[in-house]
N, C-alpha and C positions, 0 to 999 in steps of 0.2 A: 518369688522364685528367683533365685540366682546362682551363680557356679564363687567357685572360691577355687583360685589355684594358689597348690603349695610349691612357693620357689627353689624349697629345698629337692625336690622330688622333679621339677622341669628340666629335661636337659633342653629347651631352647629350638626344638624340631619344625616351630612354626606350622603344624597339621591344624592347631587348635586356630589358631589367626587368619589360616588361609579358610575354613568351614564355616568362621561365624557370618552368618546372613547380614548380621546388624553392625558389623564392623568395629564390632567393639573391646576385640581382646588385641592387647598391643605387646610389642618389645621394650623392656626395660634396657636402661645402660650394661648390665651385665648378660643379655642375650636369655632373660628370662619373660616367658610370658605374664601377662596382668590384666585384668578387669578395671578400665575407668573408672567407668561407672555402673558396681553389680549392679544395680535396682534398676536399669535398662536394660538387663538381658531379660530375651524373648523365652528361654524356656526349653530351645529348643534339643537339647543335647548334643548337639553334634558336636562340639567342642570334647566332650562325654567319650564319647566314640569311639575319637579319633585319636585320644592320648593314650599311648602303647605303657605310658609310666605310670601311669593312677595317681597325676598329678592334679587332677581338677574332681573337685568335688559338686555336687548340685544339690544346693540347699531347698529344703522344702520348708518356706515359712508358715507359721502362725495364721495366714489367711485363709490356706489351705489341708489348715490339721497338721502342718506338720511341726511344728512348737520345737524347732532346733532337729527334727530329722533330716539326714543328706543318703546321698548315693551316688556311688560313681561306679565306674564299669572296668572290668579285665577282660583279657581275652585269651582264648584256647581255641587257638585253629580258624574255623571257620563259625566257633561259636562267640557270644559275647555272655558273660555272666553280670547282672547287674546287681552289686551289693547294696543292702539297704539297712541304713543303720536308724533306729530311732531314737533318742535323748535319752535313755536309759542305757545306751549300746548293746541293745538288741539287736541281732541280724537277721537277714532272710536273703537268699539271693534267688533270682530270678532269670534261667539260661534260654536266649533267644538264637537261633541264628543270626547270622549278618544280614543276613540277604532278606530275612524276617524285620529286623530291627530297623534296618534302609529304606522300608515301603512307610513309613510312619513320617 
């Protein structure tokens, strides 16, 4: 499991840098976020979450069935939609509250 952020899509908000547990998403020279080292993240989404731009994506590897599937999340109000796309680009989304999604 790991996130993948797209630079084109970051505007540089730092929510993702300041939530990760493991301290592991950093600022590049042009005020964009980035993953060190993906295969050290924990998994945990918050990074996920917390990006207003659907700038980070969360890969689901081959160890875990997911063979090149990701999902990353939007938001509407007080909900969170999480899209999920699998290697085929198939979708399904999945709408939690926040206040549902935050007890996890």
């Amino acid at each position: 499991m790991s996130i993948k952020i797209d630079e084109n899509k970051c505007v540089g908000c730092e929510k993702c840098i300041n939530v990760c547990p493991g301290s592991l998403i950093y600022k590049n020279e042009a005020g964009k976020a980035f993953i060190k080292y993906p295969k050290d993240c924990w998994g945990c989404t918050a990074c996920i979450k917390e990006c207003k731009v659907m700038a980070i994506k969360y890969f689901l590897r081959a160890d875990i069935g997911g063979n090149g599937s990701y999902m990353y999340v939007s938001e509407k109000k007080e909900e969170l939609e999480w899209h999920m796309v699998d290697r085929k680009n198939n979708g399904k989304i999945v709408v939690t509250s926040r206040k549902e999604a935050n007890k996890y």
